[in-house]
VOMIBA-875719 format. One record per residue (C-alpha): residue in three letters; x, y, z. Coordinates in steps of 0.1 Angstrom, whole numbers, padded with zeros to 4 digits, always signed. Example, Ala and Ser with C-alpha at 12.3 -4.5 7.8 and 13.67 -1.06 7.14 Angstrom:
Ala+0123-0045+0078Ser+0137-0011+0071
END
This chain:
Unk+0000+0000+0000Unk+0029+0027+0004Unk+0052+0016-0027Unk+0044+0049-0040Unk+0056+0064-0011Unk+0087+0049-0008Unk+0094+0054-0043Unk+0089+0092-0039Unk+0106+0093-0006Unk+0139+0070-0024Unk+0140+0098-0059Unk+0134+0127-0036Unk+0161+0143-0051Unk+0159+0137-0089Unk+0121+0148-0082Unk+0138+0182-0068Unk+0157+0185-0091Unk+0134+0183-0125Unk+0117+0211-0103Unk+0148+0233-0106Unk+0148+0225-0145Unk+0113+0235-0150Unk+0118+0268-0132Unk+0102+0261-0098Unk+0124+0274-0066Unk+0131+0251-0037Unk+0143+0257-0002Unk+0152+0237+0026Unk+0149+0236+0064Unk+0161+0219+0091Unk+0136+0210+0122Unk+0099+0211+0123Unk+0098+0244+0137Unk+0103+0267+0106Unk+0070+0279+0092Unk+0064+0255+0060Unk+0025+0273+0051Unk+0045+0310+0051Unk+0075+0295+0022Unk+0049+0274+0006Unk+0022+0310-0002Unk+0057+0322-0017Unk+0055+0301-0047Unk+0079+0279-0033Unk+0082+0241-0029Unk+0099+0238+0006Unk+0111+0203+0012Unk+0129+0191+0049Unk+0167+0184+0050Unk+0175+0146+0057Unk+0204+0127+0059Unk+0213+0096+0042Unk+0228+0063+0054Unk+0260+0067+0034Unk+0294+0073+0053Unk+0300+0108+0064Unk+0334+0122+0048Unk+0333+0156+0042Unk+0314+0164+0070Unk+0341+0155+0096Unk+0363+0185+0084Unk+0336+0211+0099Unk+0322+0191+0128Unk+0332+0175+0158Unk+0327+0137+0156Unk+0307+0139+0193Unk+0281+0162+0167Unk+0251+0137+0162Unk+0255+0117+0135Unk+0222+0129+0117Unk+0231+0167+0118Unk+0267+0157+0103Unk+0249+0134+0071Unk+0226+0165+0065Unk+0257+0186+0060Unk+0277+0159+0042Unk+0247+0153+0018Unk+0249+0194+0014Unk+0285+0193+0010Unk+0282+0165-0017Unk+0265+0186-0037Unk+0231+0164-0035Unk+0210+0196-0028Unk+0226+0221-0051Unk+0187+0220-0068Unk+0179+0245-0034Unk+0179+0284-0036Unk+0176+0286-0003Unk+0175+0276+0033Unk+0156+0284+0062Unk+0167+0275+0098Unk+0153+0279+0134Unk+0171+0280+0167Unk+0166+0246+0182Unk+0194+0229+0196Unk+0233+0240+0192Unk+0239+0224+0162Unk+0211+0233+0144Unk+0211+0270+0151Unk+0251+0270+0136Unk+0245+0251+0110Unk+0229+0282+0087Unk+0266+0297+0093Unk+0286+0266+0081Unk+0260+0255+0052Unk+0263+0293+0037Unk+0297+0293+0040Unk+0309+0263+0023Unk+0277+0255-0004Unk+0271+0281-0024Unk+0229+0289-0015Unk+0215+0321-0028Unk+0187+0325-0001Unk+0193+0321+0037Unk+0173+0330+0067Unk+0171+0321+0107Unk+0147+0324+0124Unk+0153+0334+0161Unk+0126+0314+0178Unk+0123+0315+0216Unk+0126+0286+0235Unk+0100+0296+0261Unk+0062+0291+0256Unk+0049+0323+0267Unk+0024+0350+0256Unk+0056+0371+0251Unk+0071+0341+0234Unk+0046+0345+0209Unk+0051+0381+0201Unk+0087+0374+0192Unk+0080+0346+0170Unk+0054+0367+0151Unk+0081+0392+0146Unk+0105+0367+0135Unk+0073+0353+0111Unk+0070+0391+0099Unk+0106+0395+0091Unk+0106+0362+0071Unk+0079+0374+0050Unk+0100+0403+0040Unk+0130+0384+0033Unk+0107+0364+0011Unk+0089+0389-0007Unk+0124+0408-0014Unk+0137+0373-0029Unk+0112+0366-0052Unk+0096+0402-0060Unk+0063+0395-0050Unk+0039+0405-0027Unk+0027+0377+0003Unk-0003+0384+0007Unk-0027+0373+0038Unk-0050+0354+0010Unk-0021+0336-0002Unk-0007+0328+0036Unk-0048+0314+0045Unk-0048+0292+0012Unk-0014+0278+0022Unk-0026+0272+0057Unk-0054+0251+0046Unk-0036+0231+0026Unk-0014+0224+0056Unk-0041+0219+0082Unk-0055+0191+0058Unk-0023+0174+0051Unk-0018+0173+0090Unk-0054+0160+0099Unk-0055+0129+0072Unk-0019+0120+0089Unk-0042+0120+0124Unk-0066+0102+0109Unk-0040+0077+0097Unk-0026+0080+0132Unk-0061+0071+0145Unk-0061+0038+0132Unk-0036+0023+0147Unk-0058+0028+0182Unk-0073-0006+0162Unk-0065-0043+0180Unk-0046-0051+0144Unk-0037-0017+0128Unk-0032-0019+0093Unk-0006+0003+0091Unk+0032-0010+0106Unk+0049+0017+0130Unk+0076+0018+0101Unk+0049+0022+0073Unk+0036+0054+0091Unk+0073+0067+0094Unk+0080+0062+0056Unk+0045+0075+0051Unk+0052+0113+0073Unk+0089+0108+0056Unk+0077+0115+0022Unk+0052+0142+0030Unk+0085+0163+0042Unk+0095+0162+0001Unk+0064+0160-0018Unk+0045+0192-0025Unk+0013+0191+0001Unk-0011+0192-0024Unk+0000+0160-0044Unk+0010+0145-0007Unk-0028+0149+0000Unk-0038+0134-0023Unk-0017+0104-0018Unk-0027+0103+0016Unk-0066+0106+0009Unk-0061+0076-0012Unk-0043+0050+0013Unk-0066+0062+0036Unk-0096+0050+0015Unk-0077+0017+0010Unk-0072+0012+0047Unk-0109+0018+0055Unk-0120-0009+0037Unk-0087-0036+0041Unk-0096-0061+0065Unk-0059-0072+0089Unk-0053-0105+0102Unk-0038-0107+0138Unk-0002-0103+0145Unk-0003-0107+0182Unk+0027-0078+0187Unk+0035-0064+0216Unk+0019-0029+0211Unk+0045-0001+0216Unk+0055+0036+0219Unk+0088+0052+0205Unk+0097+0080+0217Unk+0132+0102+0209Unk+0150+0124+0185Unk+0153+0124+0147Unk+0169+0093+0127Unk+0170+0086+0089Unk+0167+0046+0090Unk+0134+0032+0089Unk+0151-0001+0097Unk+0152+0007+0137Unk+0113+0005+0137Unk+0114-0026+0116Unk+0140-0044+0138Unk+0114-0036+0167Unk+0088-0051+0145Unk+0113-0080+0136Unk+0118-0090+0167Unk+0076-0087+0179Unk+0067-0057+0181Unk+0043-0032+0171Unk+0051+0007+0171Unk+0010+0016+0171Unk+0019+0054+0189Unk+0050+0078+0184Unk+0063+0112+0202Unk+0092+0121+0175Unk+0100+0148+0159Unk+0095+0130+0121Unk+0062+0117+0139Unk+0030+0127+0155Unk+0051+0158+0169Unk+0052+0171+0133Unk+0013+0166+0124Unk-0006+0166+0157Unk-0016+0204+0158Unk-0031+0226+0130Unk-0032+0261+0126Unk-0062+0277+0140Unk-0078+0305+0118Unk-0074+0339+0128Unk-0076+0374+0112Unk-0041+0378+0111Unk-0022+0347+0095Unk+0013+0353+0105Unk-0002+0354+0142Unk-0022+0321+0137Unk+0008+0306+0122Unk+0034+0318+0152Unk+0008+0308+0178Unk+0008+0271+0162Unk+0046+0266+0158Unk+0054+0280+0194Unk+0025+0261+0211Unk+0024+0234+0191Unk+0043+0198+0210Unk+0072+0208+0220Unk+0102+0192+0212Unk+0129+0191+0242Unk+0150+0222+0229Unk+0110+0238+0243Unk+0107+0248+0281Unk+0087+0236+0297Unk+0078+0200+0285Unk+0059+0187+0309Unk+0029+0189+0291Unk+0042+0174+0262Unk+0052+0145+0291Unk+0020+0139+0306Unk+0005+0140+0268Unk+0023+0111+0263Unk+0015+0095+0292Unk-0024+0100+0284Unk-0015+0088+0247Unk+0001+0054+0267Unk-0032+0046+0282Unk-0052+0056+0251Unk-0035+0036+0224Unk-0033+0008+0250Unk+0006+0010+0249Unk+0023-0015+0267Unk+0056-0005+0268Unk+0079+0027+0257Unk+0109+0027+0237Unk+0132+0057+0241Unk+0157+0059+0209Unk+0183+0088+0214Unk+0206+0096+0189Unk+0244+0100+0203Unk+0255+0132+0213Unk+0217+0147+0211Unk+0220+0168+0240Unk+0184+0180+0241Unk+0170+0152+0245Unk+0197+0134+0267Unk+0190+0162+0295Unk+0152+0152+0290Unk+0155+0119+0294Unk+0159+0114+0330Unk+0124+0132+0338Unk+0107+0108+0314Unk+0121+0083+0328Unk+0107+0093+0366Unk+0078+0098+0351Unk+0075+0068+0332Unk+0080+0050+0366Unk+0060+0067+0384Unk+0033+0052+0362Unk+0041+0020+0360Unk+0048+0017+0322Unk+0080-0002+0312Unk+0103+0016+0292Unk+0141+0009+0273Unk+0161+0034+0269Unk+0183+0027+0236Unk+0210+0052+0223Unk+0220+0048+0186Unk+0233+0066+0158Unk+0219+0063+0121Unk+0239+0039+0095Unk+0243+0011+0128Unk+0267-0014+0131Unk+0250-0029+0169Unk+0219-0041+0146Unk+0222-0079+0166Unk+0229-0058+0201Unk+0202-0035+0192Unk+0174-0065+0185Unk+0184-0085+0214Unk+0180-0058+0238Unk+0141-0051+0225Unk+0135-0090+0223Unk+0147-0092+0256Unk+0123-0063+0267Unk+0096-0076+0249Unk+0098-0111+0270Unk+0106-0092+0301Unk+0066-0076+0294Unk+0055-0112+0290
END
């Protein structure tokens, strides 16, 4: 049922680039928090910057090796040359990394548009104000850029577009609340993967279909252990499918290529840069966001609702944001009685046998 979006997802970037050929502009960004609806009423096709499972080696000469090993493929990939089809990027402050990597991508690959957007870390009415500011500023970078007018029509048009995109992937998300879902854990990951490089419109329509097909597919019982996974951002499919491998069933997510993405729309508003700031800075925080308790006990409610008996915790190396986060999960995790594994990893593994016996051996600790 997703061939067609794995092919997408696997010739992302000969896609991109017959876009450049035929005149369409592209940008990239980084992390979940940059305002996709606001490049998008631009006339531009934005698409999210991924790494690859190839070796790093060019990478190495700009970052530290104890730099997470996804933020180091992104810039290798950049380096590489596979996105010279992008005219520009478009980065918020999240973590360290993330918010230097604007200055080290312009640098070395030649990009003729580049923005950052200064996005506070606090969830505050204040907070807000900034990040409408920052919104506003973006706007004008992007009217300047392409010589057009943005105007609030435009903005409430791209808005919608998103808001729909985001509620058929909750309605996907929804179904796996079912005794057999029909869609794996690692099916749903491919599935948000390739909405991050497809333009929304076609992506909804891809998504309206497979959800049409799902409604009327009839799954046998696997028996799985039903499962959360929660943590930062990896490339590799493959570390939900060695969880499925070895009996398991990822039927709920809180990650940041997951339900964090998709779970809250836009609400309208007469002002759509204000509508689109109070979405991305109240929206489920990710840990670079203070505070995230309510992002914890979400998750916690999420555990009882999708029937969840167990949480997997999957941390890249050297992600610092989520590494300080852990430990109050953890406490809370305990303090209702849900058992969790805590797995660190880095994309392209080499502890695949390590990895699986440590999740089978989870899985029969449940029972």
């Amino acid at each position: 049922m997703i061939a067609d979006f794995q092919e997408k997802y696997s010739n992302r970037h000969q896609i991109a680039g017959q876009w450049k050929k035929d005149g369409k502009k592209v940008f990239g960004y980084f992390c979940g928090y940059v305002p996709e609806e606001l490049i998008s009423a631009a006339g531009i096709i934005p698409v999210r910057v991924l790494g690859s499972l190839d070796t790093v080696s060019l990478a190495d000469a700009h970052l530290q090796t104890f730099i997470c090993a996804f933020a180091r493929s992104c810039l290798d990939q950049g380096l590489k040359g596979v996105y010279d089809y992008l005219d520009g990027i478009v980065i918020s402050k999240t973590c360290d990394i993330t918010r230097k990597m604007l200055g080290i991508w312009a640098k070395n690959i030649n990009i003729p548009f580049t923005a950052f957007i200064g996005a506070p870390s606090k969830r505050t009415e204040s907070a807000r104000d900034c990040l409408t500011e920052e919104f506003r500023d973006l706007r004008s970078k992007l009217e300047e850029f392409t010589g057009k007018k943005i105007d609030d029509d435009s903005i409430n048009r791209s808005i919608e577009i998103y808001n729909n995109s985001r509620q058929l992937l909750n309605e996907l998300y929804e179904m796996k609340k079912a005794d057999n879902p029909p869609l794996s854990g690692s099916e749903f990951y491919q599935i948000v993967k390739t909405g991050f490089v497809t333009p929304k419109e076609e992506y909804n329509e891809m998504l309206s279909a497979l959800k049409a097909k799902l409604a009327s597919s009839k799954p046998s019982g696997d028996g799985k252990v039903r499962l959360m996974v929660s943590g930062s951002t990896f490339e590799d499919v493959n570390v939900l499918k060695m969880i499925e491998d070895v009996g398991g069933n990822v039927v709920a997510d809180d990650l940041c290529i997951g339900s964090r993405y998709f779970r809250d729309l836009t609400q309208p508003a007469s002002d759509p840069i204000r509508a689109l700031a109070d979405r991305y800075q109240m929206r489920i925080t990710c840990p670079c966001k203070h505070p995230s308790d309510e992002r914890l006990y979400r998750l916690i409610e999420e555990v009882k609702e999708y029937r969840v008996q167990g949480v997997i915790s999957i941390v890249q190396k050297y992600c610092d944001t989520h590494l300080f986060e852990y430990p109050y999960m953890r406490d809370m995790l305990q303090k209702n009685d849900i058992p969790f594994l805590y797995l660190e990893t880095e994309d392209r593994m080499g502890e695949e046998g390590q990895f699986k016996t440590r999740v089978q051996a989870f899985l029969e600790m449940m029972g």
